[in-house]
N, C-alpha and C positions, 0 to 999 in steps of 0.2 A: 151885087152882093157877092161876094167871097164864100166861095166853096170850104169846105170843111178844114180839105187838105193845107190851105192856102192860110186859113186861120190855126194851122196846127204849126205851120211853116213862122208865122209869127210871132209865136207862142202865145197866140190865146186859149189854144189848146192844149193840155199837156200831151207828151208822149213819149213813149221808150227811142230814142233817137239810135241808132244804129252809124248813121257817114252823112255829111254836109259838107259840099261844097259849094262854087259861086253859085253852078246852075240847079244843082239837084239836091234832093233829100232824101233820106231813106229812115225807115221806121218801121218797127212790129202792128202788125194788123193787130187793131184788138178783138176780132173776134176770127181767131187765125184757124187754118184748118188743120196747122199742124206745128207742133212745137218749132219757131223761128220763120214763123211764117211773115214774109219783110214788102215791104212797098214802096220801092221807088218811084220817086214823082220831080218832073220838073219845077223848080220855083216859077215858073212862069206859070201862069194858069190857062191852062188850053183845053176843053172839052176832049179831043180823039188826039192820040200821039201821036197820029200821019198828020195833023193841020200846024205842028209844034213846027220853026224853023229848024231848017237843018242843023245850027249848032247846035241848039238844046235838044235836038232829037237824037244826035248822034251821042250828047252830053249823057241823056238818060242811058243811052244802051252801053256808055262805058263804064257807068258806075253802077248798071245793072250787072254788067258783067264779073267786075273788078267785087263786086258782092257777093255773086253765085261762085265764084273760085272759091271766095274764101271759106264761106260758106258749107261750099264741101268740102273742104279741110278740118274744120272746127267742128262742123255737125256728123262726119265720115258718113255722110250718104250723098247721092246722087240730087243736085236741085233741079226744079221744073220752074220753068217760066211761064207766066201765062198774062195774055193782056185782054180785058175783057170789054171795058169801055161801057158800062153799063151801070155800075154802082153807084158812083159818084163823076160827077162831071166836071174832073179833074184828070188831062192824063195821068194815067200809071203803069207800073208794071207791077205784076203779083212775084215774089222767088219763094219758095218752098220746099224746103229738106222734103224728099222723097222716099220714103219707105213703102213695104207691104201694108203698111195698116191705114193709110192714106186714102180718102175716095174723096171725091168733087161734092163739094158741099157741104160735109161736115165743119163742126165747128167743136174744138176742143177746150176745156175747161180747163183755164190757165189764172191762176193767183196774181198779186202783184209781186211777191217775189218768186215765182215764177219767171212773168216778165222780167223782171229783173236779170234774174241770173242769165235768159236768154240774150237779154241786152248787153252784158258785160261781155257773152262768149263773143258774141258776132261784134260789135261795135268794131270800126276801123278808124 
């Protein structure tokens, strides 16, 4: 059975897509902790990000990166990374505009254009 992420990667799911390329994908959480709250994931579907082969592991962490740059350029704050491996059992990585009003676990109430205009800012 096909993880969430992987059915989202197909488009059976819709999503605010943010950057795709061969290996990876990237997309706003919907239920984000914080405005531009993004998700990188390999197209491959690997439960933990250590068991992903080295290319797609190195694939994620450069389009994670090549995100978080922009990221804080576009959002003018500082981004957090975080990989949790718990949610869904589908590698990922979490990026997150980092501000003061930020804490672990919140979840903020974001429209669809909302989404939207977050997707338009960040999209590479």
């Amino acid at each position: 059975m096909s993880s969430i992420f992987t059915k989202i990667i197909n488009g059976e799911i819709p999503c605010y897509k943010i950057y795709e390329d061969d290996k990876t994908f990237a997309f706003l959480d919907i239920h984000p902790e914080t405005k531009g709250h993004t998700l990188v994931i390999p197209k491959l579907e690997v439960d933990k990000l250590y068991d992903l082969p080295d290319e797609d592991y190195h694939a994620v962490m450069a389009t994670a990166k090549k995100i978080a740059k922009h990221m804080e350029k576009v959002m003018g704050v500082r981004t957090v990374w975080k990989v949790v491996g718990s949610d869904v059992p589908h590698a990922h990585v979490h990026l997150y505009p980092f501000d003061e009003t930020w804490f672990q676990g919140r979840e903020i109430p974001m429209t669809p254009d909302d989404f939207e205009e977050v997707r338009a800012k960040l999209a590479l």
